[in-house]
C-alpha positions, 0 to 999 in steps of 0.5 A: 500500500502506497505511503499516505504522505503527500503534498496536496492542497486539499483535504479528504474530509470524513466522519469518525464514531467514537466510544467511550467505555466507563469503568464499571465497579464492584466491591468486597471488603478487602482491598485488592492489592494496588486499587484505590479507595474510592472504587472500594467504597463504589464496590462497597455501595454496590454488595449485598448486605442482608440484615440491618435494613433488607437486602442491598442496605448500606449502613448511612456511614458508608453513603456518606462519603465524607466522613471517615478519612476525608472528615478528619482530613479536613477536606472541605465538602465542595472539593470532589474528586476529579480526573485529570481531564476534569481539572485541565478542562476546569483550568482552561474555562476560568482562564477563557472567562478571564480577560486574559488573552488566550490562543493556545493550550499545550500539555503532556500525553496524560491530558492530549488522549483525552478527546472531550478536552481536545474537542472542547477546545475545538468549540472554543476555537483555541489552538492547541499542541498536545502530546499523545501516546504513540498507540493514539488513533487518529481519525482517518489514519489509524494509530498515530505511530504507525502513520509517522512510520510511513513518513519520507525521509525528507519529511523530517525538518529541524526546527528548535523548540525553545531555549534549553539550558544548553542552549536551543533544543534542536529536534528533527520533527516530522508534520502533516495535516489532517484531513477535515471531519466533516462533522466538525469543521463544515464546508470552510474549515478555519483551521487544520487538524496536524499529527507531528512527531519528534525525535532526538538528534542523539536518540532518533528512536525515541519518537514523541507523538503530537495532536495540534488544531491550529488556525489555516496558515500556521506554520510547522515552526509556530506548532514546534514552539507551541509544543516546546512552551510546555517544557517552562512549566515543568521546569517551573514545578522543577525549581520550585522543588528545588529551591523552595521545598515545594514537595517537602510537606510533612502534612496529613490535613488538607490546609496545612497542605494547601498553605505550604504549596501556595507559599512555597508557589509564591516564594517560587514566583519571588525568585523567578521575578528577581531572577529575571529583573537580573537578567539572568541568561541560558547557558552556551549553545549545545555542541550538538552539530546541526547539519543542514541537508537539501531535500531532493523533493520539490516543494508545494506550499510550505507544509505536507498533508497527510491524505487517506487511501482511496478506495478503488474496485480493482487494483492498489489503493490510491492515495491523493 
């Protein structure tokens, strides 16, 4: 079968299904080894128990879900458990609520494999660069890592990300347009679905795997920037372990532990602004060579498109 990587200007559009399974749950009384204690009190809410108020009865401790552990940790009623999905799409509403110009979102896999987040942002219209796991299916393509396995050579592009420490972090990244979903995007889409993929200059078989939605025109460098964004917050997290004891709690209620994270947060923010009015600068450039090599493929336009296999009634598929 003919790779699918070609340079076109136009898009296939089609419909994708998507399931989503939920976790059923049960329990019994001892907990089995590894599972959390939210899913023993589901189980527990679930078994039979004959005798003190008829089959299926709970005792009214049990349906309380806030006494127990949680009471004596004093965690207030209005703070429910939620995924992370949930937070990050918690976090990104009161940030668009606010007057604050918002244009992109950018996050690790844990976040970029949850659709009802990239879909959400969609809506809004909000570009966004997430990474995903490399068994990630991408509508039209199938799994992600297979669909980069089929890139050409020449479809790898060196493009810096950011600063690092040592300098730019230079990778080799790999990029190429969805085709529309018609469902979603309508007759004039105003912006293009993207795959991409980097990799090492050291370690090429490492490869990380990306979803982006960003407006018509964007180019392939704004999308690697956008990606390397996320590096600064978790050298954020980094630093102010480090330096101000973000995760040296020695707590068991909820506000002492709430007090010492925004502290150590605010002393963090202090030594970055410090930081910063000293102009403090990055350390020299890697000595990683960056050599530039000609790519034997003629160019149309300034970005490659990922096209669907065709279906024929005879003969190999085909690819436009």
């Amino acid at each position: 079968m003919p790779a699918p990587w070609n340079r076109s200007e136009s898009a296939c559009p089609t419909r994708t299904t998507r399931q989503i399974n939920s976790d059923s749950y049960s329990e019994t009384s001892p907990r089995p080894h590894g599972e959390l204690p939210d899913r023993r009190i589901r189980r527990l809410l679930q078994r039979q128990r004959p005798g003190a108020g008829g089959p299926g009865t709970v005792p009214a401790e049990v349906l309380d879900l806030r006494s127990g552990p949680l009471r004596q940790a004093k965690i207030p009623d209005e703070r429910a458990f939620a995924t992370k999905g949930d937070l990050a799409k918690a976090i990104i509403m009161r940030a668009l609520a606010s007057p604050l110009p918002i244009a992109w979102v950018t996050a690790d896999s844990a976040y970029g494999q949850e659709w009802r987040l990239r879909r959400m942002l969609e809506e809004a219209s909000v570009g966004y660069v997430l990474a995903v796991p490399k068994s990630q299916h991408v509508h039209a393509v199938g799994r992600i890592d297979f669909a980069i396995a089929q890139a050409p050579e020449d479809a790898w592009e060196r493009h810096s990300c950011g600063a690092g420490a040592k300098g730019p972090r230079a990778y080799d990244w790999a990029a190429a347009r969805l085709p529309a979903i018609d469902d979603f995007d309508g007759d004039k889409p105003t912006h293009d679905r993207w795959v991409l993929a980097r990799h090492s200059l050291a370690r090429p078989d490492e490869i990380a795997y990306y979803l982006a939605y960003a407006p018509a025109g964007t180019p392939v460098a704004e999308l690697v920037r956008i990606a390397g964004a996320r590096w600064a917050v978790e050298e954020a997290f980094q630093a102010a372990k480090n330096e101000c004891g973000l995760d040296q709690y020695e707590v068991r209620r909820y506000p002492g532990w709430y007090r010492h994270i925004t502290l150590a947060m605010l002393a963090h923010a202090f030594l970055a602004a410090m930081a910063a009015a000293a102009g403090t600068e990055r350390g020299a450039a890697e000595t990683v060579p960056t050599p530039s090599h000609r790519s034997p493929w003629r160019k149309s336009g300034d970005s490659w498109q990922l096209a669907t296999p065709r279906r024929r009634t005879c003969g190999t598929p085909a690819t436009h």
